[in-house]
C-alpha positions as CSV (number, residue, x, y, z in Angstrom):
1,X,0.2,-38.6,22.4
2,X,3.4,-39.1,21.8
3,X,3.8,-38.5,18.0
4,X,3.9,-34.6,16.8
5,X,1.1,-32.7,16.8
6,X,0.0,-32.4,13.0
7,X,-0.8,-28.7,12.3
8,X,-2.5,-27.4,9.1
9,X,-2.4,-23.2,8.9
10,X,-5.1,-21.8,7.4
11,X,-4.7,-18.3,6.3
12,X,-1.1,-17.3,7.0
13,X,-1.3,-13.9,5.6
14,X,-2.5,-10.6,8.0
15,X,-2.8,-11.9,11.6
16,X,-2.0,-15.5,10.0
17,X,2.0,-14.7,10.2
18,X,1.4,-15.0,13.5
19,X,0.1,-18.4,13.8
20,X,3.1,-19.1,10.9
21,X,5.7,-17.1,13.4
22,X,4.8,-19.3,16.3
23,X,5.0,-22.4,14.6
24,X,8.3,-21.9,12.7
25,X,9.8,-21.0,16.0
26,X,8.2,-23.0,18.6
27,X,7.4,-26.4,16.6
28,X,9.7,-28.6,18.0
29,X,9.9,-27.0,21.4
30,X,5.9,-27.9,21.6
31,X,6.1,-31.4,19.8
32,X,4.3,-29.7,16.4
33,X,4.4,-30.5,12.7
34,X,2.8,-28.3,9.5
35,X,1.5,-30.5,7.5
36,X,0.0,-27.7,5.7
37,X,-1.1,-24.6,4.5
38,X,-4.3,-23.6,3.1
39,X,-4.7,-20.1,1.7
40,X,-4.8,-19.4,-2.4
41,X,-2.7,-16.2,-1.6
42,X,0.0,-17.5,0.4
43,X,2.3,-15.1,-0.8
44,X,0.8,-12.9,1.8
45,X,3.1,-15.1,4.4
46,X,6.1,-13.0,5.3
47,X,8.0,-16.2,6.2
48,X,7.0,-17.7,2.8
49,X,10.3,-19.2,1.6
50,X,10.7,-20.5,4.9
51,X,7.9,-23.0,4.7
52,X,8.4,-24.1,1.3
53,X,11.9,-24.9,2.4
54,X,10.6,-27.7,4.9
55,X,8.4,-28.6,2.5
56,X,5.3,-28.1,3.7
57,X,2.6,-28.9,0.8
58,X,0.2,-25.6,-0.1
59,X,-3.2,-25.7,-0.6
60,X,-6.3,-23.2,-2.2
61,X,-8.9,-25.2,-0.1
62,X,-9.4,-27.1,3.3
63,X,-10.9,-29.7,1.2
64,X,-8.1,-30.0,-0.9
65,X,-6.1,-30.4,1.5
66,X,-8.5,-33.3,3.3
67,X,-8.2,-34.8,0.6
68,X,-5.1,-36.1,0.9
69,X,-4.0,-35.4,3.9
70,X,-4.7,-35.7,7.8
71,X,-4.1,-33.0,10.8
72,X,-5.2,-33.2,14.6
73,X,-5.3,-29.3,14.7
74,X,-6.4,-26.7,11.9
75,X,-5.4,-22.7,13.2
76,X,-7.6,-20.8,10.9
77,X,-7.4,-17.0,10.4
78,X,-9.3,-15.8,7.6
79,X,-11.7,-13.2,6.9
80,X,-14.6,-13.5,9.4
81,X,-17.3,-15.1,7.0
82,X,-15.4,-17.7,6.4
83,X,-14.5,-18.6,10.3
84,X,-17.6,-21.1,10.6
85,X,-17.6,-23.0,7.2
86,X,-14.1,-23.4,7.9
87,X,-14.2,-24.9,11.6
88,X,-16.9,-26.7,10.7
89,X,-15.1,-28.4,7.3
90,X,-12.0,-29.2,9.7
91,X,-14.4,-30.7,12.4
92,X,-16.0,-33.1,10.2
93,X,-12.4,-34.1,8.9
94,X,-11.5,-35.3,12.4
95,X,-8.8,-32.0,13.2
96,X,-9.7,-29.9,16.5
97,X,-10.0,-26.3,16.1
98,X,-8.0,-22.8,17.0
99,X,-10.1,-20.0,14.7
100,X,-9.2,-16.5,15.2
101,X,-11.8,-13.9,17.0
102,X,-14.4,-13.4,16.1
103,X,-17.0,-16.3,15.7
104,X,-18.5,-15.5,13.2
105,X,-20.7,-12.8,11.7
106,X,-24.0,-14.3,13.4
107,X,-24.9,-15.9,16.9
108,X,-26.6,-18.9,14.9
109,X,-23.3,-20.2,13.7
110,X,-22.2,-21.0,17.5
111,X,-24.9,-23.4,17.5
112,X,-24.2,-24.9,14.3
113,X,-20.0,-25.0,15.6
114,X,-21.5,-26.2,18.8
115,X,-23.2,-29.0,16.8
116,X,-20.4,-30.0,14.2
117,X,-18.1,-30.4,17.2
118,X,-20.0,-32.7,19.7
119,X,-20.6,-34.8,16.6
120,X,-16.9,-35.1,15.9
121,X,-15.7,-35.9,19.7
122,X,-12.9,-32.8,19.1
123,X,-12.8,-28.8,20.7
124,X,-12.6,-25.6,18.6
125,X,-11.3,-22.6,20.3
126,X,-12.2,-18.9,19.6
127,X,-8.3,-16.9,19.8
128,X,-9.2,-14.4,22.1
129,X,-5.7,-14.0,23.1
130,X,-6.9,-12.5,27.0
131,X,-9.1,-15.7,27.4
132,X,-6.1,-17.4,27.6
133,X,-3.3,-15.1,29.0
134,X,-2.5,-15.6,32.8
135,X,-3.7,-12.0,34.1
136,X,-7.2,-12.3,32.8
137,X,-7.9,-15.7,34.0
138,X,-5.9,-15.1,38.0
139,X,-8.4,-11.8,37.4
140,X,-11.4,-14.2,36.5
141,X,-10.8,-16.5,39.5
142,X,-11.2,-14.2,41.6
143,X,-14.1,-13.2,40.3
144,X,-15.3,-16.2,40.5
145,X,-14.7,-16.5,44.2
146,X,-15.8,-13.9,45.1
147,X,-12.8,-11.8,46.2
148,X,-14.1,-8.5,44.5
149,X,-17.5,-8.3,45.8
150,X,-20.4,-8.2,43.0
151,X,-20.0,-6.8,39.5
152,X,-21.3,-3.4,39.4
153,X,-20.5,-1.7,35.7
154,X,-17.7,-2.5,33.6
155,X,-16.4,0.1,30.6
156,X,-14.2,0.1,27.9
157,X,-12.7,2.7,25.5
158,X,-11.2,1.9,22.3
159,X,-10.0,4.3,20.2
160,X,-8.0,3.1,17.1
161,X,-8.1,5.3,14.3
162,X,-8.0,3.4,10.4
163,X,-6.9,4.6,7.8
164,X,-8.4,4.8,4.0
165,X,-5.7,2.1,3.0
166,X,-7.0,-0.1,6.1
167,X,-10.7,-0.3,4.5
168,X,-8.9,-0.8,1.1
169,X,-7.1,-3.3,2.3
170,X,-9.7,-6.0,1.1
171,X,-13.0,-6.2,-0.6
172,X,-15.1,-6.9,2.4
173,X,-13.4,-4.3,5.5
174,X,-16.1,-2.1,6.7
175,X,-18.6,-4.2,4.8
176,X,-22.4,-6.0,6.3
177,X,-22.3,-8.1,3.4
178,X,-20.1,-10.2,0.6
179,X,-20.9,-9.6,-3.2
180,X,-22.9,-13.4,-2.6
181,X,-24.9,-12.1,0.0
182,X,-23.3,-13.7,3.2
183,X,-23.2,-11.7,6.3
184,X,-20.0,-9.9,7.4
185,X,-20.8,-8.1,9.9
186,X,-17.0,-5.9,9.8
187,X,-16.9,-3.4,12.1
188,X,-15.0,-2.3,15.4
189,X,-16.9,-4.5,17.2
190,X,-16.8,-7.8,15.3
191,X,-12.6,-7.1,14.5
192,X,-10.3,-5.3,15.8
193,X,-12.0,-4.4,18.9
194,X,-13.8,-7.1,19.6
195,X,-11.6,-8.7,22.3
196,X,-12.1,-6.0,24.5
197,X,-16.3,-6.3,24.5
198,X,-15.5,-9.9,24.7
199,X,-13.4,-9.7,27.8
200,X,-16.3,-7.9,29.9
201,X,-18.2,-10.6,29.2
202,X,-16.1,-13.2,30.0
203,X,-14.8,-12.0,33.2
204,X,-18.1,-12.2,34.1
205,X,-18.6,-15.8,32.8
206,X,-20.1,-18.5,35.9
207,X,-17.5,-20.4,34.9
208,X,-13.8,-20.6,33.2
209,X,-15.1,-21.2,29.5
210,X,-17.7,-19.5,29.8
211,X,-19.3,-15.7,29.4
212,X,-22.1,-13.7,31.0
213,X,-24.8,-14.1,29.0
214,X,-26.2,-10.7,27.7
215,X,-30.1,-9.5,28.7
216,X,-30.8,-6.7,26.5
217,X,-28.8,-3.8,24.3
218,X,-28.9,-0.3,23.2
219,X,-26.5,1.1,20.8
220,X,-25.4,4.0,18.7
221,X,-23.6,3.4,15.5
222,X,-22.0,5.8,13.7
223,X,-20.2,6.1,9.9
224,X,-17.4,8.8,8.4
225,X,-16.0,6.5,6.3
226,X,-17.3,5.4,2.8
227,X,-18.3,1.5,4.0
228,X,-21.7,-0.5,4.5
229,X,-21.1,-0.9,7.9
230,X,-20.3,1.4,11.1
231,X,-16.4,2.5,12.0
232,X,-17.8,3.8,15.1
233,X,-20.0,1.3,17.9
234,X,-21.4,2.2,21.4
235,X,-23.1,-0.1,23.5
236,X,-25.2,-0.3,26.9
237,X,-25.6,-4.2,27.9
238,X,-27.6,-5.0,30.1
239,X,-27.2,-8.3,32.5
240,X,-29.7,-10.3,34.3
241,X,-28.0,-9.8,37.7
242,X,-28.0,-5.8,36.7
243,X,-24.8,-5.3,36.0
244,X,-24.2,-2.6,33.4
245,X,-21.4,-3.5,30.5
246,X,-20.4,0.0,28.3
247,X,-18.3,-0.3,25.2
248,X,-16.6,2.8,23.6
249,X,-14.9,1.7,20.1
250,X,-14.0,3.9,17.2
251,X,-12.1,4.1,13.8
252,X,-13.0,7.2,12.9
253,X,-10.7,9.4,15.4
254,X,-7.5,11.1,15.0
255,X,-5.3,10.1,18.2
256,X,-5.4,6.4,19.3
257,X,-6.1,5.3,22.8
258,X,-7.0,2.6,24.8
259,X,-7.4,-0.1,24.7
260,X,-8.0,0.8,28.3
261,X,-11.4,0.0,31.4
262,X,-12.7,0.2,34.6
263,X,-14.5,-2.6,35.8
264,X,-16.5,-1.4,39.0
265,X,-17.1,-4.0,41.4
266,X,-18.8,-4.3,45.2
267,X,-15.1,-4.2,47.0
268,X,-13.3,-3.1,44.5
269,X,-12.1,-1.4,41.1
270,X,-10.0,-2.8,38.5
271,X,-8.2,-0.5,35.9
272,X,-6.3,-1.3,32.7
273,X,-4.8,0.7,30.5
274,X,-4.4,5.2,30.6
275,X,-0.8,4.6,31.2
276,X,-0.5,1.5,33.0
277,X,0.7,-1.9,31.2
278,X,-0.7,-4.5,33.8
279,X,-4.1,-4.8,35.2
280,X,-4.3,-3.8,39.2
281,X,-7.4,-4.3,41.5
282,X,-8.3,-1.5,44.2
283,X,-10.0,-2.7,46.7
284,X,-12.2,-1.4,49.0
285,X,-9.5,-1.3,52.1
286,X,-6.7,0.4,50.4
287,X,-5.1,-2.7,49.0
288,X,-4.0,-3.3,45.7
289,X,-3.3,-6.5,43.2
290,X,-1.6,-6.3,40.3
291,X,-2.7,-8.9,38.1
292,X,-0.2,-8.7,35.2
293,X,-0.3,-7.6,31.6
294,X,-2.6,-9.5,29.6
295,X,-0.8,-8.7,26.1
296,X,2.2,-10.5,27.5
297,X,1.1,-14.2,26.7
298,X,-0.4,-13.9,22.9
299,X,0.7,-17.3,21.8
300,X,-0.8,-19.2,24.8
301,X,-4.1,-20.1,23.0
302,X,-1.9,-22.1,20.2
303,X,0.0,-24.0,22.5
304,X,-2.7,-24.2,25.3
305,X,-4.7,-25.9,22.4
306,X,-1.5,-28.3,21.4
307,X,-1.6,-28.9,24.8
308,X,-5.4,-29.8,24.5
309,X,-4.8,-32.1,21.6
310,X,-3.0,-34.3,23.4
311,X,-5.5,-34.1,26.7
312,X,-3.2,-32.1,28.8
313,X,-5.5,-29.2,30.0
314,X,-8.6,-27.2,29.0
315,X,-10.1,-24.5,26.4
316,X,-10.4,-21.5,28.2
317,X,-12.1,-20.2,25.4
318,X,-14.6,-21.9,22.9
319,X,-18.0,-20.6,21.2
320,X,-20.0,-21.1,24.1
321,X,-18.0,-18.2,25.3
322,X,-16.9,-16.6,22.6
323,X,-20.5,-16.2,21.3
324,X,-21.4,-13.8,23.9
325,X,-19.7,-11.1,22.2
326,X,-21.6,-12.4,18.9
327,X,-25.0,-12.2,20.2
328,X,-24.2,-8.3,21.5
329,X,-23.1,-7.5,18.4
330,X,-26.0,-8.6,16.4
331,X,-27.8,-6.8,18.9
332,X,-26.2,-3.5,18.0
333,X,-26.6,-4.3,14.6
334,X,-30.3,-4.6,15.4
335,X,-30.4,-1.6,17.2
336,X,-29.5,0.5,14.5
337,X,-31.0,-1.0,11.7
338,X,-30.1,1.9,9.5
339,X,-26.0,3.3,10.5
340,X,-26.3,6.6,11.5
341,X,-24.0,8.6,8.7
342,X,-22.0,11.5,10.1
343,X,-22.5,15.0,8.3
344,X,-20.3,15.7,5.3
345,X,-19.3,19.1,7.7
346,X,-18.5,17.0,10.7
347,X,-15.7,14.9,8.7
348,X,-12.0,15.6,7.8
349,X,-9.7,13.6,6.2
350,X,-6.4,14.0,8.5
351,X,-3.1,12.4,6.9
352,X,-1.1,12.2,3.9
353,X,-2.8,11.0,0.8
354,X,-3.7,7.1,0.2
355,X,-3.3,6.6,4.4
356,X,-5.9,9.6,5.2
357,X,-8.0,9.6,8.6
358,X,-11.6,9.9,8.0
359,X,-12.2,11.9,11.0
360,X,-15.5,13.1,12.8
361,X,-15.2,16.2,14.7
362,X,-16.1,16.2,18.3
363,X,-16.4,12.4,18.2
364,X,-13.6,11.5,20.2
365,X,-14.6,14.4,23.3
366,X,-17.8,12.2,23.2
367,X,-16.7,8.8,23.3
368,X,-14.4,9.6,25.8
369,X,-16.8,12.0,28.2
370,X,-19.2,9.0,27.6
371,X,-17.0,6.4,29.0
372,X,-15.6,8.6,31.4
373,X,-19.5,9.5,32.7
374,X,-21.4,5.7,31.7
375,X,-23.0,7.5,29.5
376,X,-24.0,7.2,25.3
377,X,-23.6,10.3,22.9
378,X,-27.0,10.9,22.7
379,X,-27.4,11.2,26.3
380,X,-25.0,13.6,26.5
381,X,-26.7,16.1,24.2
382,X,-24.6,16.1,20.9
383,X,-26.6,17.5,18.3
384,X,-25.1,14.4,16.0
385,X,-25.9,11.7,18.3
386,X,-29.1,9.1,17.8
387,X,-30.2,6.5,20.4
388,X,-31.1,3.5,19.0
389,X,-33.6,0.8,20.2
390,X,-32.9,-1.3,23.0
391,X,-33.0,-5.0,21.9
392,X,-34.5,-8.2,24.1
393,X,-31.1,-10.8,23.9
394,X,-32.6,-12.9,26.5
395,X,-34.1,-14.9,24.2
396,X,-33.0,-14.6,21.0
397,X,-31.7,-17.1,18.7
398,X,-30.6,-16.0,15.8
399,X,-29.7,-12.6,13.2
400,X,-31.4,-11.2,11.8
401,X,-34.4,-11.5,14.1
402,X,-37.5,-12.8,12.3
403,X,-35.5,-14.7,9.5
């Protein structure tokens, strides 16, 4: 292909400047064109005047924007529930796909994403930025041939804390459903952590698109904050070759760390994170690698899926892996039907007015002894903590189970 690459932003407020960064800066290094933006409150765009100086037509609506005009790739990163409707809308309008992490809200929309793009003959990506940075996939290859020995247990701690203006920020943060009745799903787990359960599974993927696919899950959710939804997940999973995945994530905590893990292999340990910027393997003889820092290459998956437009190269990333994560967290979600609500004594609101903390006392000891340990909360004795069921994944299909 030797014309530009046509390229229609949709969403180019929150993490959309990014997208909107990297193509105002990089659009004619990497042969690209906007040929439009779709988002009905664009002035959310910190480089707004820039792209109405080139131009660039503005639309409310993908379909209004189809309507009249063409792209071969749509970069979509609006609120979750909206992810599938709108990959599916740019599909079936011939344009291949980069949508922001997550998937969705529930596994059945990777089958129906699956579905709309085998019909159209194009890809659609899921922007897990580590899917497609350097370090995680040199880390994944040797996975893969078998240079670490045999997955053991892998764990992560997350530990972000979120502030009253952050669930305020919009009507649906923190929230299971919209006002229409659509899942959400907005938690931790399905946003701004979600990368980081993500990665476990798709280090562990058989092959370079794809994820481990999850047997079974037990959870513990957990609420401070005044939202539908958790602020804090845990998670056991469970896979069929017996290696144990762990997942420590919280909003509701008053000192941020992570995101940091240890994934624990036959011949060796890989660690990330708890002061260290790149990712370094242990192994078993005294030897290490240092793998790199996986935060280093964030706009790779836009221009690894320009390059993919035109046939040079691969999706590291698409829902058949990205899904994995989707399927755990519908798991959780199943697990703990009903989010456990912290005591009104447990919480404190830390910080200056309008930006306060909702914080749950002797939370973050627990989450952090628990991923320390490979334990939960409630196998750790806190009088707060509840276990919740475990949940079969091996066969499930779609959320919630029975509907």
């Amino acid at each position: 292909m030797n014309q530009p690459v046509r390229f229609v932003l949709v969403a180019v407020g929150g993490y959309g400047n990014t997208y909107a960064n990297a193509m105002l800066d990089g659009a004619a290094e990497h042969g690209c064109q906007i040929v439009g933006v779709v988002d009905p409150f664009a002035e959310g765009c910190r480089r707004l005047d820039e792209l109405k100086a080139l131009g660039v037509p503005f639309y409310d609506d993908l379909d209004a924007f189809y309507a009249e005009n063409e792209a071969d790739l749509a970069a979509i990163a609006s609120p979750i529930h909206l992810h599938t409707p709108q990959t599916c809308t740019a599909l079936r309008n011939g344009s291949s796909v980069l949508c922001e992490k997550p998937l969705g809200a529930t596994y059945q929309e990777a089958a129906e994403i699956i579905e709309t793009r085998d019909r159209a003959g194009k890809f659609a990506a899921t922007g897990y930025q580590w899917s497609f940075s350097e370090a995680i996939l040199a880390l994944k290859g040797d996975i893969l041939a078998g240079r670490l020995g045999a997955p053991k247990r892998l764990r992560t701690l997350v530990l972000w804390p979120r502030n009253a203006q952050y669930y305020g920020r919009n009507s649906w943060a923190g929230m299971q459903k919209d006002p229409q009745g659509n899942w959400i799903l907005d938690s931790p787990v399905n946003n701004a952590t979600a990368h980081y359960l993500h990665n476990m599974l798709f280090v562990l993927g058989n092959a370079v698109d794809r994820a481990a696919h999850p047997l079974a899950v037990t959870s513990e959710l957990y609420r401070a904050n005044a939202i539908t939804n958790y602020d804090t997940g845990v998670a056991r999973v469970a896979l069929a070759d017996g290696t144990e995945v762990l997942f420590y994530a919280s909003h509701a905590v008053e000192h941020q760390r992570g995101p940091e893990f240890i994934y624990e292999f036959g011949n060796a340990t890989v660690r990330y994170g708890a002061g260290s910027k790149t990712i370094v393997a242990e192994f078993a003889d005294g030897t290490t690698k240092d793998y790199g820092d996986p935060q280093g290459n964030i706009p790779n998956k836009l221009w690894d899926s320009v390059a993919a437009v035109r046939g040079e190269g691969t999706i590291s990333c698409g829902p058949e892996a990205a899904s994995m994560q989707t399927l755990v967290m519908n798991g959780m979600q199943e697990s703990v039907p009903e989010i456990t609500q912290f005591p009104a004594e447990q919480v404190t609101q830390v910080g200056e007015e309008g930006r306060t903390v909702a914080v749950a006392s002797g939370l973050e000891e627990a989450l952090i002894e628990g991923y320390e340990s490979g334990q939960l909360p409630s196998e750790l004795g806190y009088s707060w903590a509840k276990a919740g069921d475990t949940v079969d994944l091996s066969s499930y299909t779609r959320f919630p189970q029975g509907n």
